[in-house]
ChimeraX commands (.cxc) that place a marker at each C-alpha (Angstrom):
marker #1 position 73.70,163.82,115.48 radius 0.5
marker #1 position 70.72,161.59,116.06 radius 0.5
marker #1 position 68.99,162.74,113.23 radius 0.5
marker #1 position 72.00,161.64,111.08 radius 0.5
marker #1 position 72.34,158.38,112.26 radius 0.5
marker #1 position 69.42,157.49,111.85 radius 0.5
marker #1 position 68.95,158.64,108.21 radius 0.5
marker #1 position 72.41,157.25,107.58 radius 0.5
marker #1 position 70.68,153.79,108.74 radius 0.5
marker #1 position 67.61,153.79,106.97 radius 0.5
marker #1 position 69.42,155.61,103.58 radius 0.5
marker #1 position 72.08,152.91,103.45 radius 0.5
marker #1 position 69.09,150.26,103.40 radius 0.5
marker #1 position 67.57,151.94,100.49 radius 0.5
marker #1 position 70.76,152.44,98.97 radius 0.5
marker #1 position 71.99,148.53,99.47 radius 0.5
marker #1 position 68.39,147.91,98.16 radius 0.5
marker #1 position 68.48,149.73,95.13 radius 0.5
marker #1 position 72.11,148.89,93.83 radius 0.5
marker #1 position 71.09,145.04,94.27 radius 0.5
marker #1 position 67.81,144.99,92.93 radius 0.5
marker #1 position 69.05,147.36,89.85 radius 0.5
marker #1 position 72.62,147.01,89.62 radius 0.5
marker #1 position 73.08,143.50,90.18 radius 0.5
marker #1 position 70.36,141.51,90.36 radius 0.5
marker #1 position 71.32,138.87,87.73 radius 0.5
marker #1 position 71.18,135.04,86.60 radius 0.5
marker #1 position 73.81,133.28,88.04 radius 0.5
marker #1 position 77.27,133.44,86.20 radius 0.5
marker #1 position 78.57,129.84,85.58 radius 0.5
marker #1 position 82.47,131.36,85.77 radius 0.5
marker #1 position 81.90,133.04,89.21 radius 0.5
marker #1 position 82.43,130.57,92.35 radius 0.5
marker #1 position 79.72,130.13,95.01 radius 0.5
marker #1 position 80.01,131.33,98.26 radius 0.5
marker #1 position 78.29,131.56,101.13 radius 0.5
marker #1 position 79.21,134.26,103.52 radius 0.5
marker #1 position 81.84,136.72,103.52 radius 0.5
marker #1 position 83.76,137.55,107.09 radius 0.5
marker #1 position 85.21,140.72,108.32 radius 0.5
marker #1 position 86.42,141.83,112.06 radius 0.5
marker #1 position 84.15,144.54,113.57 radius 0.5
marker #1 position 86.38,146.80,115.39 radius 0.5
marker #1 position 85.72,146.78,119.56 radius 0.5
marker #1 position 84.30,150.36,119.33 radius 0.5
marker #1 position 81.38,149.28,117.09 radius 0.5
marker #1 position 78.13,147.41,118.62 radius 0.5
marker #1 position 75.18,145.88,116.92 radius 0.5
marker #1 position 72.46,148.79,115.93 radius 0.5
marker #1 position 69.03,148.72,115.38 radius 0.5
marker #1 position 68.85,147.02,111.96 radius 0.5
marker #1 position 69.79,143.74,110.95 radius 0.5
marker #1 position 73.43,144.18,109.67 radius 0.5
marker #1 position 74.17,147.80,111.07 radius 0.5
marker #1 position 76.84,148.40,113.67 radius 0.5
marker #1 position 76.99,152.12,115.27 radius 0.5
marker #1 position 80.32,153.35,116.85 radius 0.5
marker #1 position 79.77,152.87,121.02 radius 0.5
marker #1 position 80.76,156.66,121.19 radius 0.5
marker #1 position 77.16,157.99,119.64 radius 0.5
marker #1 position 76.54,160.77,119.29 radius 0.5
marker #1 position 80.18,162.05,119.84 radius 0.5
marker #1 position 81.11,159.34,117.22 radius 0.5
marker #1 position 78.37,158.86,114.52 radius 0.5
marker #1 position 80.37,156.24,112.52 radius 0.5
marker #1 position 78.89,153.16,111.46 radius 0.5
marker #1 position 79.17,149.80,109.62 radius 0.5
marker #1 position 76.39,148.24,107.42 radius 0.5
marker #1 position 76.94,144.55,106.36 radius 0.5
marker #1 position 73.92,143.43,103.69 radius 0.5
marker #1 position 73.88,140.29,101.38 radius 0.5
marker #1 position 71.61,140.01,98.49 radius 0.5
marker #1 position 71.20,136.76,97.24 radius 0.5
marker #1 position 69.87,136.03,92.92 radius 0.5
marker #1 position 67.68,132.80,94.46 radius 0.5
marker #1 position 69.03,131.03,91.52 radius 0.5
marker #1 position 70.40,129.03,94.04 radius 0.5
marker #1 position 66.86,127.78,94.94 radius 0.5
marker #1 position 65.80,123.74,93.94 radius 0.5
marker #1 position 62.86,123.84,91.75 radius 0.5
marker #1 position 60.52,120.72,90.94 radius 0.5
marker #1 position 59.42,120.23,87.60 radius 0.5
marker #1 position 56.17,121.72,88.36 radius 0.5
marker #1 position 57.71,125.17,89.43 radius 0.5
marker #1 position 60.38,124.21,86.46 radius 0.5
marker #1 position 57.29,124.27,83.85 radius 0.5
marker #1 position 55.61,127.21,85.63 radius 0.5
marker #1 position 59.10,129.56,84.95 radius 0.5
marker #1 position 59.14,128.45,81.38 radius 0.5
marker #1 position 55.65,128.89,80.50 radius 0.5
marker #1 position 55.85,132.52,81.67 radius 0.5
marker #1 position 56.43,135.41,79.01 radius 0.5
marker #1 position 59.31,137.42,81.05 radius 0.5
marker #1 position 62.73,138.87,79.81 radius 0.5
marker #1 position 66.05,137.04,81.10 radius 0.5
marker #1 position 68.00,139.32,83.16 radius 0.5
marker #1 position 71.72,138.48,82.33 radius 0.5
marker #1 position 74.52,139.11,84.48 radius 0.5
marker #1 position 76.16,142.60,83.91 radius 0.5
marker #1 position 77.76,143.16,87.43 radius 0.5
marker #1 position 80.65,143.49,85.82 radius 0.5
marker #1 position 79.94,146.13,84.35 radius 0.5
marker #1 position 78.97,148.53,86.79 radius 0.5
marker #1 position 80.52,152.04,86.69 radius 0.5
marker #1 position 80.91,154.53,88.62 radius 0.5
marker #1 position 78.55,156.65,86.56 radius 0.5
marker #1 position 75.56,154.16,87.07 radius 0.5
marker #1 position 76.39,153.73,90.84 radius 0.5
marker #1 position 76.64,157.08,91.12 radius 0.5
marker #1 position 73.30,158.26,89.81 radius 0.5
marker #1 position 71.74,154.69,91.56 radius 0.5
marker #1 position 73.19,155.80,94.80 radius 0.5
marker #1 position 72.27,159.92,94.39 radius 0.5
marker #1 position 68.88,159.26,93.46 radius 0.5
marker #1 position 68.26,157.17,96.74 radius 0.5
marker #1 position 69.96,159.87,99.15 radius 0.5
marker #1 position 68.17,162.70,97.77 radius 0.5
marker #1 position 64.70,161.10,97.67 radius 0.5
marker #1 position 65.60,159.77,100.97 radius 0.5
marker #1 position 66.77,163.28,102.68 radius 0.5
marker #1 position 64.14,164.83,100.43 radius 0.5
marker #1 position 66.89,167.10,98.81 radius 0.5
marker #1 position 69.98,167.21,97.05 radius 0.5
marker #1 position 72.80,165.91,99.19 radius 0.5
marker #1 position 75.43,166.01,96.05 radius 0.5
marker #1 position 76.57,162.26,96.31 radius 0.5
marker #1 position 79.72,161.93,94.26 radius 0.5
marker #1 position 81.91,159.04,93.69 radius 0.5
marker #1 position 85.37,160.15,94.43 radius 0.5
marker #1 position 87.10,156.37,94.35 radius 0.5
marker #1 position 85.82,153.63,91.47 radius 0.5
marker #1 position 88.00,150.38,91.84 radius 0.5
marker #1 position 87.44,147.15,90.64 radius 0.5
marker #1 position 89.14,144.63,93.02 radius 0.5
marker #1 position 89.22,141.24,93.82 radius 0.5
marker #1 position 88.58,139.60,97.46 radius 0.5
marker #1 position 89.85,135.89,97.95 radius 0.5
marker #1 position 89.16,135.04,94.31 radius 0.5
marker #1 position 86.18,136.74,94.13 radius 0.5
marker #1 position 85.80,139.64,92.04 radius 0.5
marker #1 position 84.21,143.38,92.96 radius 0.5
marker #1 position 84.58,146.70,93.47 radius 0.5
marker #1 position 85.71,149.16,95.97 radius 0.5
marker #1 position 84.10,152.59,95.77 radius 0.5
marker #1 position 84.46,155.64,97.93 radius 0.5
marker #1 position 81.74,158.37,97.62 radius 0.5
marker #1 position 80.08,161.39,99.91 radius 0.5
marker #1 position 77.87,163.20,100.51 radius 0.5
marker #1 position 76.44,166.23,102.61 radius 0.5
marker #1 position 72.84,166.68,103.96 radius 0.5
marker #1 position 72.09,170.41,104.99 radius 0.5
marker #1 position 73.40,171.52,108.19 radius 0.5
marker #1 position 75.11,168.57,108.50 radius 0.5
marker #1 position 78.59,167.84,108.30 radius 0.5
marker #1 position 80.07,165.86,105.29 radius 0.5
marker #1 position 79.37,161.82,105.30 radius 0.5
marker #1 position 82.00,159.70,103.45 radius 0.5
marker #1 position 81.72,156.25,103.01 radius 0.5
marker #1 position 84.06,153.11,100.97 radius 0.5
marker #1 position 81.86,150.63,99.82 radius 0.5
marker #1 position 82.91,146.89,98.98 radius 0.5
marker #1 position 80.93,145.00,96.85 radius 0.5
marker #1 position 81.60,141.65,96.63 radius 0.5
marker #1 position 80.14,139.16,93.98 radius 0.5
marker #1 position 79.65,135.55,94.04 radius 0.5
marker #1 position 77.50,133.20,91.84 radius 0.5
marker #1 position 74.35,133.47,93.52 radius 0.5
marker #1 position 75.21,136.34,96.09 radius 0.5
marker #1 position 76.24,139.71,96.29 radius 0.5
marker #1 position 78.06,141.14,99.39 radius 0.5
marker #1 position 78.70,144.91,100.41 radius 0.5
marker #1 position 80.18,146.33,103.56 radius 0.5
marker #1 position 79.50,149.87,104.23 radius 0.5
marker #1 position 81.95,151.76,105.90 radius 0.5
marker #1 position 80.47,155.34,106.86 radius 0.5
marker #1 position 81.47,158.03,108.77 radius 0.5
marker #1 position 80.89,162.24,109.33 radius 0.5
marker #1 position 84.20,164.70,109.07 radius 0.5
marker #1 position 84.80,164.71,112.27 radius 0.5
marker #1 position 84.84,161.08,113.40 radius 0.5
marker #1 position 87.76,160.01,114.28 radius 0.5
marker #1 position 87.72,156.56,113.23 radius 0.5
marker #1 position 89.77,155.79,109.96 radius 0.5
marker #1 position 92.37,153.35,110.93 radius 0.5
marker #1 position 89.31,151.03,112.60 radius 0.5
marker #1 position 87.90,151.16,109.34 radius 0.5
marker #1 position 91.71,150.57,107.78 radius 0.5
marker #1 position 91.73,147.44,110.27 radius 0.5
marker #1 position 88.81,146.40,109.58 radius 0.5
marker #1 position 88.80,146.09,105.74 radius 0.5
marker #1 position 92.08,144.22,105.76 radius 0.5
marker #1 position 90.36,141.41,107.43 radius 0.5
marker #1 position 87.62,140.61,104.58 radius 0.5
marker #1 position 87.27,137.54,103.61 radius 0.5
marker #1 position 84.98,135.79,101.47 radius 0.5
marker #1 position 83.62,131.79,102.36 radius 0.5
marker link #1:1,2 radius 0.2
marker link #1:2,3 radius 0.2
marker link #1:3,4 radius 0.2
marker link #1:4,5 radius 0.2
marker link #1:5,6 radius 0.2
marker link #1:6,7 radius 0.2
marker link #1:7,8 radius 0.2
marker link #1:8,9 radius 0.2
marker link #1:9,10 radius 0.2
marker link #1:10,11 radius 0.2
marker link #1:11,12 radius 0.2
marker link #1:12,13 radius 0.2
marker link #1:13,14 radius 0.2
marker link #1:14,15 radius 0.2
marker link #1:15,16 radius 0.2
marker link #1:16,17 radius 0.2
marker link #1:17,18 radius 0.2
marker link #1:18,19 radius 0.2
marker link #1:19,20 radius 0.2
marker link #1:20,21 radius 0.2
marker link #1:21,22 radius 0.2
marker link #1:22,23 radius 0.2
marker link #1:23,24 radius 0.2
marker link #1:24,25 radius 0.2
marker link #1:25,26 radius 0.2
marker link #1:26,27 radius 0.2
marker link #1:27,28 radius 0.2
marker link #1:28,29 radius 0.2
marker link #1:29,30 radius 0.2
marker link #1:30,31 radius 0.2
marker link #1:31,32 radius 0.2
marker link #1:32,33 radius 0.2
marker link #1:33,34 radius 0.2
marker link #1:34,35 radius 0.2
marker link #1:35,36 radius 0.2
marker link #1:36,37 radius 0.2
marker link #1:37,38 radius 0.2
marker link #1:38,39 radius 0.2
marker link #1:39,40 radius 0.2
marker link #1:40,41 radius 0.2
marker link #1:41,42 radius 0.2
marker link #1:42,43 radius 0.2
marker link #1:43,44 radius 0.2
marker link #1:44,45 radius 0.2
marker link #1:45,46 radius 0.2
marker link #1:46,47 radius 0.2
marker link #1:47,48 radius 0.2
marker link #1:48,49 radius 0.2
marker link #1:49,50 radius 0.2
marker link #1:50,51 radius 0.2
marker link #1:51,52 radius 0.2
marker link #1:52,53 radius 0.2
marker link #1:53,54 radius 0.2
marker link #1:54,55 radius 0.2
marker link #1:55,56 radius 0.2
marker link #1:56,57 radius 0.2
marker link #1:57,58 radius 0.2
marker link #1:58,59 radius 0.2
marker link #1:59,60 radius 0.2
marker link #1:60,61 radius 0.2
marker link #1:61,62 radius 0.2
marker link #1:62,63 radius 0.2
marker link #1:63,64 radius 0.2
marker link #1:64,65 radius 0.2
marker link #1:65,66 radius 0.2
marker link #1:66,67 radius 0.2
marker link #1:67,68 radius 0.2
marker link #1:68,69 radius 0.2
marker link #1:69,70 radius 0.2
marker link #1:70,71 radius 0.2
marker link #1:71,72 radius 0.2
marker link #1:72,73 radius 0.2
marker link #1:73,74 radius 0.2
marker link #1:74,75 radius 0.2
marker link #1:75,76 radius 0.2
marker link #1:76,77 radius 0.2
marker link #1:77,78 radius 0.2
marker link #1:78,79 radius 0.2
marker link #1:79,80 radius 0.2
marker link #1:80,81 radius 0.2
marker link #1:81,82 radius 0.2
marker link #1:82,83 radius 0.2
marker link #1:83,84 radius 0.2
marker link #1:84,85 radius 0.2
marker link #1:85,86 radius 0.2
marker link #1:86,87 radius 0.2
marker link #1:87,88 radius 0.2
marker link #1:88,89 radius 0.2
marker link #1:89,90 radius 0.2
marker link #1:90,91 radius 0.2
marker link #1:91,92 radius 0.2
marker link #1:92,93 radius 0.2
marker link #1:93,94 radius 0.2
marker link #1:94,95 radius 0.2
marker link #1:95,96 radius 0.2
marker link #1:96,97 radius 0.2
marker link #1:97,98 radius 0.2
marker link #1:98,99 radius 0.2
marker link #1:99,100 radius 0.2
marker link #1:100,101 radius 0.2
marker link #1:101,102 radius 0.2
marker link #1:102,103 radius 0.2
marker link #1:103,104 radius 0.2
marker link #1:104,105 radius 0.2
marker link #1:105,106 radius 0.2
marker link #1:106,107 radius 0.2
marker link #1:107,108 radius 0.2
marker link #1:108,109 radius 0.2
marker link #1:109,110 radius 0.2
marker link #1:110,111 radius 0.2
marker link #1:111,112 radius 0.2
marker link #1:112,113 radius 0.2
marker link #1:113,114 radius 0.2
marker link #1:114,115 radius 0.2
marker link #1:115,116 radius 0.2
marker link #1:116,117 radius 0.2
marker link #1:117,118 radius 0.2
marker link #1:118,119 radius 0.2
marker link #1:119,120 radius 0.2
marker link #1:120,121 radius 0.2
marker link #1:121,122 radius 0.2
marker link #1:122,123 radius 0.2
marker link #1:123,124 radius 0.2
marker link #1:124,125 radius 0.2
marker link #1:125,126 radius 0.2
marker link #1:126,127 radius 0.2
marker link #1:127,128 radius 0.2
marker link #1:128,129 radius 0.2
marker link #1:129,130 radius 0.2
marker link #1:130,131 radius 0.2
marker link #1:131,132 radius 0.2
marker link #1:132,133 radius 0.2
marker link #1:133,134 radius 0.2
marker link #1:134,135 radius 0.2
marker link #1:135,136 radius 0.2
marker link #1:136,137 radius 0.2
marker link #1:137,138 radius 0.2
marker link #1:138,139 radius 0.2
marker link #1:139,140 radius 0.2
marker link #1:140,141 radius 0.2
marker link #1:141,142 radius 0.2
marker link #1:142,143 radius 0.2
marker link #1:143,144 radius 0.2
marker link #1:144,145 radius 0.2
marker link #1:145,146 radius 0.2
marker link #1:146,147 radius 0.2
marker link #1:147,148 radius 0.2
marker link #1:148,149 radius 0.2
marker link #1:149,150 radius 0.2
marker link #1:150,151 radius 0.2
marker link #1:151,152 radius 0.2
marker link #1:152,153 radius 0.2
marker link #1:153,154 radius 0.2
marker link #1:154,155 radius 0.2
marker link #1:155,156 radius 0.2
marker link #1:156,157 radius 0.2
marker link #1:157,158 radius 0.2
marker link #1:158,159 radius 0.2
marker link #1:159,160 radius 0.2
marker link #1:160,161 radius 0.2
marker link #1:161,162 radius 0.2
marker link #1:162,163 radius 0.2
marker link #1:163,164 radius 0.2
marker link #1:164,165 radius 0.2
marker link #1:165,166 radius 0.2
marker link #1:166,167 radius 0.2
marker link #1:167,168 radius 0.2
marker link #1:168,169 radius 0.2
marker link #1:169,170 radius 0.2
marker link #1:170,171 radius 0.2
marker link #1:171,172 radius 0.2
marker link #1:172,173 radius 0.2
marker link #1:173,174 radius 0.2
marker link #1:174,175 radius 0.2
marker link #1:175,176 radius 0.2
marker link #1:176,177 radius 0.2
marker link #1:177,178 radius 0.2
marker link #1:178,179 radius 0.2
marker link #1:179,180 radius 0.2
marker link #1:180,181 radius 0.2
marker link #1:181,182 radius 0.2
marker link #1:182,183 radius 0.2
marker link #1:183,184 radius 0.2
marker link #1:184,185 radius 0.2
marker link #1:185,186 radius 0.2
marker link #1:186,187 radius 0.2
marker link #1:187,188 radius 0.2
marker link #1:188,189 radius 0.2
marker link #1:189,190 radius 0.2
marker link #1:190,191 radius 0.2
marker link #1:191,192 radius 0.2
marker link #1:192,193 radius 0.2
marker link #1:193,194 radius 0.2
marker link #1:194,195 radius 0.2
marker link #1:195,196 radius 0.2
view
């Protein structure tokens, strides 16, 4: 059970890595609102883990559930001088538009299998089972249950919300193995998302 926590950990920070440096990494949409931060109750059983925005079920290694809060944010936020101004425009690079939006559960799917397995170093058959597009608080995103299994391992499902703003993108990881017993916390817990 140890050894699955702590690839769950450092897998969902490759994962959060790769879907917001491929997926949605974008110039800031002029329709979308800013925000700043987006709040969520973390149920009494959870405490802080090891890694910045990773809660692990108090119960380990009976329970090896766990919560992952990330924020990626575009920097196109960021006040430039005219100096730093000139020094962007001078330089010969493409302009990444926003197509958040249009993420599907086919490209998060392959995004997020291609991290697992060259994470676990095999093939863990992540699937997508769940591919919603929602909206939080005015703020539009998605909602997107997957799992996977690692050998000898029991089954890992997760329900991913990805929140975007202007300038940031949100996701809360919920994750859990078959046997944890812990889906009405989660329940709880994703009725209290907010985005500020």
């Amino acid at each position: 059970m140890k050894k699955i926590l702590t690839l769950i950990a450092a897998a969902m920070a490759v994962v959060t890595l790769t879907v917001n440096m491929n997926l949605v990494k974008a110039d800031a949409n002029d329709e979308m609102k800013e925000a700043s931060c987006v709040s969520f109750v973390i149920p009494s059983q959870f405490e802080p883990g090891l890694e910045r925005g990773l809660f692990v079920n108090k119960q380990y290694p009976m329970e090896s559930s766990t919560i992952q809060y990330d924020c990626y944010n575009n920097g196109k936020d960021e006040l430039l001088t005219n100096k730093e101004k000139q020094a962007l425009a001078e330089k010969d690079e493409p302009v990444i538009s926003d197509e958040s939006l249009r993420l599907s559960k086919e490209i998060f799917e392959d995004a997020v299998s291609r991290a697992y397995n060259e994470e676990y170093g095999e093939e863990v058959g992540y699937s997508v089972s769940s591919f919603n597009q929602m909206s939080i608080d005015g703020y539009p995103g998605y909602k997107i249950e997957g799992s996977f299994k690692v050998s000898d391992q029991e089954t890992v499902y997760q329900t991913v919300y990805m929140i975007l703003s202007k300038y940031k993108t949100f996701t809360i990881t919920y994750q859990r193995a078959e046997d944890d017993d812990c889906e009405d916390l989660f329940a709880d817990s994703q009725a209290t998302i907010h985005v500020h």
